[in-house]
Structure formats: structure tokens, C-alpha cells
N, CA and C atoms of all chains as a GROMACS GRO file, in nm:
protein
  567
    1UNK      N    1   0.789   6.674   6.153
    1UNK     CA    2   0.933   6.662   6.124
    1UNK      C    3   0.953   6.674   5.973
    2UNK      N    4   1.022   6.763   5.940
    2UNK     CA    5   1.015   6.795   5.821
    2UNK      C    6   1.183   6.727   5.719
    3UNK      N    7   1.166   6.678   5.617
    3UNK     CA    8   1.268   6.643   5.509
    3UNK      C    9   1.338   6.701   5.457
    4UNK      N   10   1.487   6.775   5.509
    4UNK     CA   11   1.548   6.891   5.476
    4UNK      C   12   1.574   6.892   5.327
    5UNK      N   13   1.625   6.780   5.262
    5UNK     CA   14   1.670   6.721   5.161
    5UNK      C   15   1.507   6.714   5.053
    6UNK      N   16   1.418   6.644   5.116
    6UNK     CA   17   1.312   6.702   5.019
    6UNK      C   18   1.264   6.816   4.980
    7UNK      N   19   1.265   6.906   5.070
    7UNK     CA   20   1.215   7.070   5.097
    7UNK      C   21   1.321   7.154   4.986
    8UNK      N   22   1.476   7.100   5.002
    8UNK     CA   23   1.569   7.149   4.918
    8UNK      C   24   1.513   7.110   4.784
    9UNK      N   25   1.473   6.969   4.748
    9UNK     CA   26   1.409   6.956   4.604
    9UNK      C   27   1.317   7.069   4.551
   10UNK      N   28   1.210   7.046   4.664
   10UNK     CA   29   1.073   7.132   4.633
   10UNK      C   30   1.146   7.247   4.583
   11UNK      N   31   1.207   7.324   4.672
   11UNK     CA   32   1.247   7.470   4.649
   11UNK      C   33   1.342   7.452   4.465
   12UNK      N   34   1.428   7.381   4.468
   12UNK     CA   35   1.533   7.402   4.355
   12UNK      C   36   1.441   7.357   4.220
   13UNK      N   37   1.303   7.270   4.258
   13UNK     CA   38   1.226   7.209   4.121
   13UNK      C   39   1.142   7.315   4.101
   14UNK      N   40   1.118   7.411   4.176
   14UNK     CA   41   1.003   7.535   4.160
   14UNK      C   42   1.049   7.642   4.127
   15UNK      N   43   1.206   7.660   4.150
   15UNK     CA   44   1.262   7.721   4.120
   15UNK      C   45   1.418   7.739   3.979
   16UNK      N   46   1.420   7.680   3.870
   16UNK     CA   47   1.495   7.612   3.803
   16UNK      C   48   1.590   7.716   3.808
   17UNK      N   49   1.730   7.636   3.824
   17UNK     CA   50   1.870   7.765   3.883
   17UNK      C   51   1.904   7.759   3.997
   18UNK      N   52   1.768   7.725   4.069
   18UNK     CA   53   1.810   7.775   4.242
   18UNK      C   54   1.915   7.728   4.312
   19UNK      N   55   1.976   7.778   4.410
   19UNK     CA   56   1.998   7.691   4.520
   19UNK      C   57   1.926   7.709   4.648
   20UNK      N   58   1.945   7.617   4.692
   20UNK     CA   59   1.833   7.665   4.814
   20UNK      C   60   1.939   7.547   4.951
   21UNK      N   61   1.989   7.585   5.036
   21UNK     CA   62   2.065   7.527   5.162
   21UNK      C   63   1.909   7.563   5.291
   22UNK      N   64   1.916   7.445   5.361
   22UNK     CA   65   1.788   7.458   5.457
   22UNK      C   66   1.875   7.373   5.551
   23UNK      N   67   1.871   7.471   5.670
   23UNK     CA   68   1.903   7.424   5.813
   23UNK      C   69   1.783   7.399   5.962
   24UNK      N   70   1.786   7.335   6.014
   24UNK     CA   71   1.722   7.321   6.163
   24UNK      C   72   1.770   7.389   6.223
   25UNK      N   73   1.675   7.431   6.264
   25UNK     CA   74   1.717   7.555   6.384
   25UNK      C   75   1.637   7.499   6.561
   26UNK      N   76   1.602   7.401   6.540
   26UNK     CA   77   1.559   7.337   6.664
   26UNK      C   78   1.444   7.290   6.617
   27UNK      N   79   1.422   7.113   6.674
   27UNK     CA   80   1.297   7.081   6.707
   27UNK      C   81   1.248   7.000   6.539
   28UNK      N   82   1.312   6.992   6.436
   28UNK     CA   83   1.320   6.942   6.264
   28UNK      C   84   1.177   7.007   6.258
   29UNK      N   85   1.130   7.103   6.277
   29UNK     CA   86   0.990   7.196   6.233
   29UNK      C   87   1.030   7.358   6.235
   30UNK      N   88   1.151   7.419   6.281
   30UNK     CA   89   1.174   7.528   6.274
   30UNK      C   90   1.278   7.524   6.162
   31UNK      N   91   1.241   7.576   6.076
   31UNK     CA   92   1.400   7.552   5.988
   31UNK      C   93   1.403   7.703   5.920
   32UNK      N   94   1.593   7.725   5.856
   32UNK     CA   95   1.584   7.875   5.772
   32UNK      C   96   1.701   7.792   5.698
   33UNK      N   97   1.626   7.910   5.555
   33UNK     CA   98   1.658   7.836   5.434
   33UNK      C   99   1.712   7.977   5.378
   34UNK      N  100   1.887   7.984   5.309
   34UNK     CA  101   1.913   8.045   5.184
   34UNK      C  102   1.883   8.006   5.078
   35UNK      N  103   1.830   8.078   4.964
   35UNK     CA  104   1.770   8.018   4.874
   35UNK      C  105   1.865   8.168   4.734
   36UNK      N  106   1.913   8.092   4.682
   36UNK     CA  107   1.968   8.209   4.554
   36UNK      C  108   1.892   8.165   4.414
   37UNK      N  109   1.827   8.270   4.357
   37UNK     CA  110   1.784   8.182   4.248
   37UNK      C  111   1.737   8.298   4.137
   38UNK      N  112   1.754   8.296   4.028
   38UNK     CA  113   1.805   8.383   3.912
   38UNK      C  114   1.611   8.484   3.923
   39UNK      N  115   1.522   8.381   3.957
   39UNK     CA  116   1.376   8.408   3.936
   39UNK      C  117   1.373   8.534   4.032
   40UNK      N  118   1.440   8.580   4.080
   40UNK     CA  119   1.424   8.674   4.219
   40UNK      C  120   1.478   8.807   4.168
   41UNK      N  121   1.607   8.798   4.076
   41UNK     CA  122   1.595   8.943   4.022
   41UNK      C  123   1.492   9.046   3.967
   42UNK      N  124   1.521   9.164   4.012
   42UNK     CA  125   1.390   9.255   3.996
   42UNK      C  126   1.273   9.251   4.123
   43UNK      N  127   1.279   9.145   4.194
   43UNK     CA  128   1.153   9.178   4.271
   43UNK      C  129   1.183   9.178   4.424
   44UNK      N  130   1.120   9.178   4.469
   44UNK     CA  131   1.129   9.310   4.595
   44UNK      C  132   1.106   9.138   4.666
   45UNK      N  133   1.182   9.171   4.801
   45UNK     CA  134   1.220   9.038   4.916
   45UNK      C  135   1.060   8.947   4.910
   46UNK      N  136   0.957   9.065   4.986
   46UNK     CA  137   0.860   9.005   4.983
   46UNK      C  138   0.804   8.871   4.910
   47UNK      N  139   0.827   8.991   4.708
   47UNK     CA  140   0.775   8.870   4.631
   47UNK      C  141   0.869   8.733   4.637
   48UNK      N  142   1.005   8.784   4.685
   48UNK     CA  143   1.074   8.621   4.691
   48UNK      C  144   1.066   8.548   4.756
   49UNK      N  145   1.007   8.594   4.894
   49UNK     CA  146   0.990   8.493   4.974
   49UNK      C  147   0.815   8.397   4.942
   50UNK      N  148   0.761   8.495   4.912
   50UNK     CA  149   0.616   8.463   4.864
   50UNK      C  150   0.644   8.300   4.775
   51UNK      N  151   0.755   8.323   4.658
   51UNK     CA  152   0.792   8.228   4.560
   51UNK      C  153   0.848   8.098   4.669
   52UNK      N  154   0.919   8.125   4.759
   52UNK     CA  155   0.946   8.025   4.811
   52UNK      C  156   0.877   7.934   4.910
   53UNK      N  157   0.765   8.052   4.958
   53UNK     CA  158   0.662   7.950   5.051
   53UNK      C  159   0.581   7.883   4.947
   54UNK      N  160   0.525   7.948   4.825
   54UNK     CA  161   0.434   7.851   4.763
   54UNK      C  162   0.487   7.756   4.757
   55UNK      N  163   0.682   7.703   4.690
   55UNK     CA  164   0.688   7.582   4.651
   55UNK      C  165   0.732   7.518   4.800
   56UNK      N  166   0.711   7.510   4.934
   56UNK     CA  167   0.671   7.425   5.004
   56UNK      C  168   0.596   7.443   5.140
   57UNK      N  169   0.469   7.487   5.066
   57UNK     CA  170   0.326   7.530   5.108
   57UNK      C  171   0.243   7.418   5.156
   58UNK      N  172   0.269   7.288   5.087
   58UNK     CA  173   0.208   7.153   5.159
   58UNK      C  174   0.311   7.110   5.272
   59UNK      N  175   0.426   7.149   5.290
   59UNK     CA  176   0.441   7.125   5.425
   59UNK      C  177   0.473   7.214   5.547
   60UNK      N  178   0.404   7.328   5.472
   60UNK     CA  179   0.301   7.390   5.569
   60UNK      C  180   0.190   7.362   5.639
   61UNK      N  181   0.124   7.312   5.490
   61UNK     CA  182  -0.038   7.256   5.535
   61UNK      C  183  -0.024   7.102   5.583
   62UNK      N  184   0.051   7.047   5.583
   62UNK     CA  185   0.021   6.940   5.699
   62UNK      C  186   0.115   6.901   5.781
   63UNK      N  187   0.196   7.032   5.828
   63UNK     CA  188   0.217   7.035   5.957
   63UNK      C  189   0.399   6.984   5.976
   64UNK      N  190   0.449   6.950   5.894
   64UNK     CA  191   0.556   6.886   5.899
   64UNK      C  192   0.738   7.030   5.941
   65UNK      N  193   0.614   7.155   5.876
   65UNK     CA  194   0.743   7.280   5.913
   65UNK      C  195   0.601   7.327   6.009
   66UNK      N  196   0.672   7.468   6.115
   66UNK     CA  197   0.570   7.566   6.167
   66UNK      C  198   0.649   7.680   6.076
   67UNK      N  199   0.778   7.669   6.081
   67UNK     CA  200   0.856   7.812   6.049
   67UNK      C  201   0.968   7.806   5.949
   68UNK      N  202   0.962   7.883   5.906
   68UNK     CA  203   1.090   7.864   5.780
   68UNK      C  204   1.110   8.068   5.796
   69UNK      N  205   1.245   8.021   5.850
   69UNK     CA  206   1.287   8.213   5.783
   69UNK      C  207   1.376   8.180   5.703
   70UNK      N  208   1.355   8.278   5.626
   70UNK     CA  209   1.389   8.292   5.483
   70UNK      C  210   1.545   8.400   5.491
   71UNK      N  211   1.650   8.394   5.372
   71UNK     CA  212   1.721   8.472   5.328
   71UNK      C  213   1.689   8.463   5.201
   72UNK      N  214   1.667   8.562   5.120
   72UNK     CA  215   1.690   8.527   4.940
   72UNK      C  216   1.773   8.633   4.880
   73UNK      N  217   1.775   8.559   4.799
   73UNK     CA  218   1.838   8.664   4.680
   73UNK      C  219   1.866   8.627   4.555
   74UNK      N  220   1.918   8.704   4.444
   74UNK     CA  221   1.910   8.640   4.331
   74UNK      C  222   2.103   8.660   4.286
   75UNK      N  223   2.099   8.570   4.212
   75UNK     CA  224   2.232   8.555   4.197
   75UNK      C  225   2.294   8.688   4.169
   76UNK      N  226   2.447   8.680   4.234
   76UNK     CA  227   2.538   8.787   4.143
   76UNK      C  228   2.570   8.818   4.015
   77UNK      N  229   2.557   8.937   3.917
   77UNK     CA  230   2.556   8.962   3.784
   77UNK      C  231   2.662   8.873   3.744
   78UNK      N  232   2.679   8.834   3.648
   78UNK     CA  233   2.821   8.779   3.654
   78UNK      C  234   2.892   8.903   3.489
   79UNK      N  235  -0.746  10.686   6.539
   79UNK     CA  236  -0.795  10.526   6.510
   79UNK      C  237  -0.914  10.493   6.574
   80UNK      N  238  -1.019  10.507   6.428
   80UNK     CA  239  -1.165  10.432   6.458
   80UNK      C  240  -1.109  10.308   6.527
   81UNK      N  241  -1.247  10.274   6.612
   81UNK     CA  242  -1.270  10.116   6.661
   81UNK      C  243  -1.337  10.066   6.531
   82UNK      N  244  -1.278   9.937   6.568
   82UNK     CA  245  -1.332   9.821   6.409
   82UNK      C  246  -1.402   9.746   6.468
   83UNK      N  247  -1.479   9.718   6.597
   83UNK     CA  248  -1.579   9.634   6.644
   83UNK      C  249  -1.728   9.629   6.589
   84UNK      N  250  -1.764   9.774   6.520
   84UNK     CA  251  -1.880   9.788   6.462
   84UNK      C  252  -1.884   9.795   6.339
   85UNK      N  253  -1.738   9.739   6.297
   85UNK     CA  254  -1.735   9.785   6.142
   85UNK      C  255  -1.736   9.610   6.065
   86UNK      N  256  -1.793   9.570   5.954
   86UNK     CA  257  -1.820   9.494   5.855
   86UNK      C  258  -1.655   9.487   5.808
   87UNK      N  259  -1.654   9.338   5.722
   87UNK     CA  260  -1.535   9.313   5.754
   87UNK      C  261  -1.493   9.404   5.616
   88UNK      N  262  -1.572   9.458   5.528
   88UNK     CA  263  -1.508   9.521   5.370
   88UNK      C  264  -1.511   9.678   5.479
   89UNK      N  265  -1.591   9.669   5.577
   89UNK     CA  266  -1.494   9.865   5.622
   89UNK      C  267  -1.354   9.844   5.675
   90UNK      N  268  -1.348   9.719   5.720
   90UNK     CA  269  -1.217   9.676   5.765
   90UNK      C  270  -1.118   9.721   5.715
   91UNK      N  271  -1.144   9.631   5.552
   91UNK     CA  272  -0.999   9.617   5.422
   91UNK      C  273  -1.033   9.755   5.382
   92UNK      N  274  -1.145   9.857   5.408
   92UNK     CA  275  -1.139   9.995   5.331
   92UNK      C  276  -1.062  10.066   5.414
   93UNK      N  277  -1.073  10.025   5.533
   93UNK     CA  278  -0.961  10.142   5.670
   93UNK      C  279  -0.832  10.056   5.646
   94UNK      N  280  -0.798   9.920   5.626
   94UNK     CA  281  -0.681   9.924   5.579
   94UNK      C  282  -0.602   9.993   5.451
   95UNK      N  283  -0.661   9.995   5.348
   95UNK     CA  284  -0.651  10.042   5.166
   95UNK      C  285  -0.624  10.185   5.231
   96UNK      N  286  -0.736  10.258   5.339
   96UNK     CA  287  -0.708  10.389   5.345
   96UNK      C  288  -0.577  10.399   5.417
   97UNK      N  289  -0.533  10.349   5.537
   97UNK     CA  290  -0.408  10.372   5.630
   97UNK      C  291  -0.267  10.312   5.528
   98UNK      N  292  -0.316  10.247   5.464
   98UNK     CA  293  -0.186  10.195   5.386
   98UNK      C  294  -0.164  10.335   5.272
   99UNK      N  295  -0.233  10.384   5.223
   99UNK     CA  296  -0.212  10.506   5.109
   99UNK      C  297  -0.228  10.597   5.182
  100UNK      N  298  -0.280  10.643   5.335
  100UNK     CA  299  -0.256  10.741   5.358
  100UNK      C  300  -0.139  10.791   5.412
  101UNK      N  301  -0.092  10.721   5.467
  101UNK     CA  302   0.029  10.698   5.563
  101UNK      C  303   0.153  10.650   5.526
  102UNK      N  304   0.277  10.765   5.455
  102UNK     CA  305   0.443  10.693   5.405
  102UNK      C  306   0.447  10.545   5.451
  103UNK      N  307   0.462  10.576   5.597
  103UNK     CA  308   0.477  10.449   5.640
  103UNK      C  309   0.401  10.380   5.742
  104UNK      N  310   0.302  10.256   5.736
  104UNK     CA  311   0.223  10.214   5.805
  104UNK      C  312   0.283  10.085   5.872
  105UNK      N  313   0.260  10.077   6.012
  105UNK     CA  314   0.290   9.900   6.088
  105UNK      C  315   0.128   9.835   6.118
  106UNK      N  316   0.154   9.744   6.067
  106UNK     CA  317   0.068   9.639   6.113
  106UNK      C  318   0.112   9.571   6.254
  107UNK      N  319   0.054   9.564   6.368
  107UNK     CA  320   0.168   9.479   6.483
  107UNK      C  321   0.070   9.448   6.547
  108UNK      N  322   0.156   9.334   6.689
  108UNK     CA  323   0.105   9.340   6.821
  108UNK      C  324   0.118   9.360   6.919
  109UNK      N  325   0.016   9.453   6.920
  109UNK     CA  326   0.042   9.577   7.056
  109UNK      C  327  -0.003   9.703   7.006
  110UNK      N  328   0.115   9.758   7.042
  110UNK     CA  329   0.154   9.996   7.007
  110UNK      C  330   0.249  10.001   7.021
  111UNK      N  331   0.305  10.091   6.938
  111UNK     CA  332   0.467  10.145   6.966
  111UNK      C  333   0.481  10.169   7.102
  112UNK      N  334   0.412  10.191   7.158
  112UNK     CA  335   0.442  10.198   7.312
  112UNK      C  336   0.448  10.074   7.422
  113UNK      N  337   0.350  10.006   7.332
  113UNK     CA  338   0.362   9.892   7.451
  113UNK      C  339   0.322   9.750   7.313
  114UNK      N  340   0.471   9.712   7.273
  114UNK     CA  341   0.393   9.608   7.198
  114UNK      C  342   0.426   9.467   7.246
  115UNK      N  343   0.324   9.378   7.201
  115UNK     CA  344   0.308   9.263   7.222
  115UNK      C  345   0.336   9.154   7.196
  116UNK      N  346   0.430   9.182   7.111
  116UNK     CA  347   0.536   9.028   7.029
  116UNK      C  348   0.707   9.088   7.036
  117UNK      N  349   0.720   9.019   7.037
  117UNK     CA  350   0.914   9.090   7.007
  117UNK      C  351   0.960   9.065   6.840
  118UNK      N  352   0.867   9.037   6.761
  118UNK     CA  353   0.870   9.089   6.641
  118UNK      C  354   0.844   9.210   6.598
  119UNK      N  355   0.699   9.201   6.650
  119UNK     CA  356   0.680   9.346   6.628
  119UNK      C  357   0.756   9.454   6.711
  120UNK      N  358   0.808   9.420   6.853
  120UNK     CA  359   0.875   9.503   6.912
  120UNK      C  360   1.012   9.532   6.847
  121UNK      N  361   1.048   9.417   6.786
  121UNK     CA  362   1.191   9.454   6.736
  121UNK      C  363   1.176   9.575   6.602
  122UNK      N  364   1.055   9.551   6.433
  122UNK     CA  365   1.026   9.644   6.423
  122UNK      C  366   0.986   9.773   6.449
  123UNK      N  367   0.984   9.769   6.538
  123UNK     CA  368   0.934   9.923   6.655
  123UNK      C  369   1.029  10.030   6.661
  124UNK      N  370   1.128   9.900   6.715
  124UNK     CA  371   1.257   9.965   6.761
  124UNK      C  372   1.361  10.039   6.648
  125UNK      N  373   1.308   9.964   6.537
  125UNK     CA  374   1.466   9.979   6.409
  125UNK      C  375   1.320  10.147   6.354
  126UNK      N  376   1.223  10.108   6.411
  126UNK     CA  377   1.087  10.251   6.281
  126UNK      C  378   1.210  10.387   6.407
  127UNK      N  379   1.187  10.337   6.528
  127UNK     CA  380   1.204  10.477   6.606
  127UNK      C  381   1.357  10.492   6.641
  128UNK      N  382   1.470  10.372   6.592
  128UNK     CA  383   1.597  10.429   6.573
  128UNK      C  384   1.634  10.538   6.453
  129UNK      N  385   1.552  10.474   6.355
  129UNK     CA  386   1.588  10.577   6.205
  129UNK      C  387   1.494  10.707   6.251
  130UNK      N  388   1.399  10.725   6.339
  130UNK     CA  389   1.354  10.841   6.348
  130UNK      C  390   1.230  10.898   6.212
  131UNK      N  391   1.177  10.802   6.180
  131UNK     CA  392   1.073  10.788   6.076
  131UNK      C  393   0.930  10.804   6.175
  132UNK      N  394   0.868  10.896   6.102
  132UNK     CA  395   0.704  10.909   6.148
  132UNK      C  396   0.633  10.784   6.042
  133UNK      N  397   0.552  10.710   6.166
  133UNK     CA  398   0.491  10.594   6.104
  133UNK      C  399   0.359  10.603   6.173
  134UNK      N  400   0.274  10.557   6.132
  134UNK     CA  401   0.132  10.532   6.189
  134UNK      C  402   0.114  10.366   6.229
  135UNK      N  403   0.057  10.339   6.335
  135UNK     CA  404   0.020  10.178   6.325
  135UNK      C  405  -0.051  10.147   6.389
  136UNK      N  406  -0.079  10.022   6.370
  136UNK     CA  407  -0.250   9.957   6.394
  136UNK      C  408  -0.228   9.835   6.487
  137UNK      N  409  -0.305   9.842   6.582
  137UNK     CA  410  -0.252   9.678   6.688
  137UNK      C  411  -0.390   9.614   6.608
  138UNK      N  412  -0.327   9.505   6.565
  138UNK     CA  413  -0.410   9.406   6.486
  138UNK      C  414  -0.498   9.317   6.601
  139UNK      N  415  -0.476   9.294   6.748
  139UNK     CA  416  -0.505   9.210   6.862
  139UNK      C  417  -0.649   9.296   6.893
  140UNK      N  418  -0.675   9.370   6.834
  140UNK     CA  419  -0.783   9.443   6.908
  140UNK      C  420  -0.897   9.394   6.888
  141UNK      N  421  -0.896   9.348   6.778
  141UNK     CA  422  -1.014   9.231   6.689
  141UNK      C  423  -0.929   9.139   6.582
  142UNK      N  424  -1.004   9.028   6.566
  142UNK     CA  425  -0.919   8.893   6.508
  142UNK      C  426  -0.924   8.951   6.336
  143UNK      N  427  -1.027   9.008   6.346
  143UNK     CA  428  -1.117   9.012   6.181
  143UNK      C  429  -0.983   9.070   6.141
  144UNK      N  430  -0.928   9.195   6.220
  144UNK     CA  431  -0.826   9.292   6.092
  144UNK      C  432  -0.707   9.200   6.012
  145UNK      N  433  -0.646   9.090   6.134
  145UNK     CA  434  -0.520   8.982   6.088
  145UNK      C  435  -0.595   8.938   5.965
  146UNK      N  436  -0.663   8.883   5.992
  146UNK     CA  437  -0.742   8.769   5.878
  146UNK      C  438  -0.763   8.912   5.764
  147UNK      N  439  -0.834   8.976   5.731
  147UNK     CA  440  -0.841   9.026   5.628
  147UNK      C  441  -0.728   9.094   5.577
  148UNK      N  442  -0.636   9.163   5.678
  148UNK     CA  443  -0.519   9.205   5.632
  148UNK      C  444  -0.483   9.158   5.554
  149UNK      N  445  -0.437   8.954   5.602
  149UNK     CA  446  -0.322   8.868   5.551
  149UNK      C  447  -0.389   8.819   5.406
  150UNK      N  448  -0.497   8.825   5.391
  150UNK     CA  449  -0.571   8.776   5.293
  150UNK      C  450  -0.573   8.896   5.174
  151UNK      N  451  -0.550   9.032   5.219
  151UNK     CA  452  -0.556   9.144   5.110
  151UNK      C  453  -0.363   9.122   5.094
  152UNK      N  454  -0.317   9.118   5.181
  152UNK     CA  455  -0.148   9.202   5.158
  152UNK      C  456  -0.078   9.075   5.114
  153UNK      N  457  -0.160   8.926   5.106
  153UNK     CA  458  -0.076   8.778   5.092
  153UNK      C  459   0.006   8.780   5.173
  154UNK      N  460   0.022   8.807   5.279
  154UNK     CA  461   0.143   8.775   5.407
  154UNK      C  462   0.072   8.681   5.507
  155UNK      N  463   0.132   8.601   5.578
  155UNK     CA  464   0.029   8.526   5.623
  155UNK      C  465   0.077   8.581   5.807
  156UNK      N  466   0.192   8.649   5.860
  156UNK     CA  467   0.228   8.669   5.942
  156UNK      C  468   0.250   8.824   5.997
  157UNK      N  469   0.228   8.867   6.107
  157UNK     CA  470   0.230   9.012   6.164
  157UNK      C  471   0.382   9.006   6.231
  158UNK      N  472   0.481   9.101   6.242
  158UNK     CA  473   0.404   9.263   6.173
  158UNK      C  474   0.409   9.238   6.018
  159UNK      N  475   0.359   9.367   5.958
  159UNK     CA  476   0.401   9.385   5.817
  159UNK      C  477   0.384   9.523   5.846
  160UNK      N  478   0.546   9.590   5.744
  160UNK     CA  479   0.536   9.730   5.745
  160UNK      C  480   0.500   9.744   5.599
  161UNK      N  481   0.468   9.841   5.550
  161UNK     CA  482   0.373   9.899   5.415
  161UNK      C  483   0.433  10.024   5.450
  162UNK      N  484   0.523  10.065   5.304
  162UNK     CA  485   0.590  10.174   5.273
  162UNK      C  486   0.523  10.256   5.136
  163UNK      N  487   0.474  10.358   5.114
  163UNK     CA  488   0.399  10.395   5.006
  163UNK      C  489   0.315  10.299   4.957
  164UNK      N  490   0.238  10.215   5.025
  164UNK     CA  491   0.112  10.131   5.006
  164UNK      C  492   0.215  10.061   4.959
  165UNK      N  493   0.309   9.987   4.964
  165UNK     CA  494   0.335   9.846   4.930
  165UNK      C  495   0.407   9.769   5.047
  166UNK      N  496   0.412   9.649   5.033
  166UNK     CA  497   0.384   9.594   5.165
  166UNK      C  498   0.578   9.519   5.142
  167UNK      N  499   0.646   9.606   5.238
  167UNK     CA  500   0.792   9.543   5.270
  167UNK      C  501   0.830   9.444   5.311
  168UNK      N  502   0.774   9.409   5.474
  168UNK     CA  503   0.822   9.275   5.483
  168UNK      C  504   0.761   9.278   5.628
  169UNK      N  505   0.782   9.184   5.672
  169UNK     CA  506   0.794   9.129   5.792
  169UNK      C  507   0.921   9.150   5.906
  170UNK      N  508   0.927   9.102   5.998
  170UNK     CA  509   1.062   9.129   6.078
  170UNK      C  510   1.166   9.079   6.027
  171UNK      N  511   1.232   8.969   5.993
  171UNK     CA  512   1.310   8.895   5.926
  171UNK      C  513   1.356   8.989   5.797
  172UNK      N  514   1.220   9.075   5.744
  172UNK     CA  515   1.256   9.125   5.593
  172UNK      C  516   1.324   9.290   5.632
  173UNK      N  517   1.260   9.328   5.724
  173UNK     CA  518   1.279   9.436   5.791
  173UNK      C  519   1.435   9.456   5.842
  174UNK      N  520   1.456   9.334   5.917
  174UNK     CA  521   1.582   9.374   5.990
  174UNK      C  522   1.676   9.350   5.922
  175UNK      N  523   1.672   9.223   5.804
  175UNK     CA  524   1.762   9.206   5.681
  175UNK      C  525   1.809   9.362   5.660
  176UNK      N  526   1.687   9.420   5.609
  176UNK     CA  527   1.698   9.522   5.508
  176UNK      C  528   1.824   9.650   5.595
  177UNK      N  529   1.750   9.667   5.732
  177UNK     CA  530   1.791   9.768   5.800
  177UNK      C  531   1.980   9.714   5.806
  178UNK      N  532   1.973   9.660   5.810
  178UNK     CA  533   2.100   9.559   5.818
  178UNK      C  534   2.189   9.609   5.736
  179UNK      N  535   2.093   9.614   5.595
  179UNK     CA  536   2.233   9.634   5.498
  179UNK      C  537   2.163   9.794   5.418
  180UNK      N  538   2.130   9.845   5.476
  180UNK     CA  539   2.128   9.978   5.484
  180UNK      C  540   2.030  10.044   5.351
  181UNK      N  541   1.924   9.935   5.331
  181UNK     CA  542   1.850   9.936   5.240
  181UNK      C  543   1.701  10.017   5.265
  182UNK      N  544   1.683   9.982   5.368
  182UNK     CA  545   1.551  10.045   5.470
  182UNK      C  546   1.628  10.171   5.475
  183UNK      N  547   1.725  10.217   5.548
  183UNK     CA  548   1.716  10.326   5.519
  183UNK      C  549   1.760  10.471   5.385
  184UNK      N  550   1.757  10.378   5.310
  184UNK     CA  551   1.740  10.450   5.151
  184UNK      C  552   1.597  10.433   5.151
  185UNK      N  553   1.552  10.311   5.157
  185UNK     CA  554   1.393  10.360   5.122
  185UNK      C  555   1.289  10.464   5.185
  186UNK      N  556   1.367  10.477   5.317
  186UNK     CA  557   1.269  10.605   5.385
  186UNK      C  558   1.334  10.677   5.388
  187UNK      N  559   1.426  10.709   5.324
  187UNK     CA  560   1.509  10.865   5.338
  187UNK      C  561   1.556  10.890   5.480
  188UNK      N  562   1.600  10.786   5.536
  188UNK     CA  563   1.642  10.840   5.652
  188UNK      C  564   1.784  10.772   5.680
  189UNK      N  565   1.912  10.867   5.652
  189UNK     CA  566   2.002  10.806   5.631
  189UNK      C  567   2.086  10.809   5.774
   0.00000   0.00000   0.00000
């Protein structure tokens, strides 16, 4: 069972700028997360999502998410 | 498509390195475009042969070794993965995003 509200930390402290909104999608281990965050301009979805599993990769590894789908993107030019 | 049952796991990542640069566009999946075996990968299947793109692909289920070395060369930890000019796009989620907003098909020229 995973800490929506902590997971939002992890993501926004690994990411400085971010926002990151994380919903349940059934079961508090399936969850999908928008995540906007300035670090993502220039790089291709992949590398953003890559950025976002590392910063919550320990609750991967012990079990607390199975799944996180991802939306990213990096903010609008302003 | 050699069989990878007799092959060492570095001929593995060398027939991957080769199918990924040889091939515009390569799928990693489970199954065959003809008969695949996840509805991830089936759903990528479906969006490669709506745009009408020639793709090559590999059923990763045939032996365990190819997932594992794949995910460990491409850093993806999940199948499918499509690889467009040897770089590795996305997954289904990244895939259907893309096709979505009409990004996939700028990248393969298939408008």
C-alpha cells in the first residue's frame, strides 16, 4: 500500500519545480502519476519517465507500488 | 530470426545492437504481430499496422535471457519497447500517448 502524499514528495524533492498529482487506480499499489517538471525539457518521454521511476524506485523495491503509469511533461514556455 | 537458445547471453545483446540499427523500426513484445501475447504489446501492434509502418520484431517469451538482457541494455524494465532508429521510444503507455497526439506519426513519416 503505497503513500500517495509521500510518493508526491519523493517525486517534487527529486525533481525541484515539479509537480507531480498521483492517483489510485485500484487496489493503493496501482497508481498513475502527472508529473510537470521544468527537468524534462529537451528529453524524449522515455528519459522522463526514467527520472521519475528513479525518484521512487524504493517503493518499487519493497513492494509498496507494482505500477505507476506515467504522464510527463515539462512545463509550458511561458 | 536466428533461434537464441544456443546463443551466449553477449550474442544475445549483439542480435539485439544488430536488430535495433538494422531495422527503422524494431518491437520488442509478447508474442508476433500475428499472434501476440499481452494486450500491451497487442495494443502496440495494432497502432505499428494502423500507420502502415514496416517494423521487424522479436517475441521476447521465446527465451527469458533476451527480457533480462534487453531491459538491462535499453534501461526499461518492461515489454514491449519500440526502438525507432536505434533509440528506444517507449513502452505502450509512451506509444499510445504519442500516437495520440500525433507525434509517432511525425516520427515515422507516416502521416
Amino acid at each position: 500500500m503505497a503513500d500517495l502524499g509521500e510518493l508526491k514528495t519523493l517525486i517534487e524533492e527529486a525533481l525541484p519545480g515539479a509537480t507531480a498529482e498521483i492517483v489510485d487506480q485500484g487496489g493503493g499499489d496501482h497508481l498513475a502519476a502527472v508529473v510537470v517538471a521544468p527537468q524534462f525539457a529537451g528529453l524524449t518521454r522515455v528519459e522522463q519517465h526514467r527520472l521519475v521511476y528513479a525518484a521512487v524506485q524504493d517503493r518499487f523495491d519493497d513492494g509498496s507500488i507494482h505500477a505507476l503509469a506515467l504522464k510527463t511533461r515539462a512545463p509550458e514556455a511561458t | 530470426m536466428s533461434d537464441t537458445l544456443t546463443m551466449s547471453e553477449q550474442e544475445i545483446l549483439d542480435q539485439i545492437q544488430q536488430e535495433t540499427s538494422q531495422n527503422r523500426v524494431f518491437l520488442y513484445m509478447k508474442g508476433t504481430p500475428e499472434m501476440p501475447r499481452c494486450g500491451f504489446s497487442n495494443q502496440v501492434v495494432q497502432i505499428l499496422n494502423h500507420l502502415g509502418v514496416e517494423y521487424g520484431a522479436r517475441d521476447i517469451l521465446v527465451d527469458p535471457r533476451i527480457r533480462v538482457v534487453l531491459s538491462e541494455w535499453s534501461d526499461w524494465p518492461t515489454i514491449p519497447q519500440l526502438f525507432v532508429d536505434g533509440k528506444l521510444v517507449g513502452g505502450c503507455d509512451i506509444v499510445t500517448e504519442m500516437f495520440q497526439d500525433g507525434e509517432l506519426q511525425g516520427l515515422l513519416g507516416a502521416e
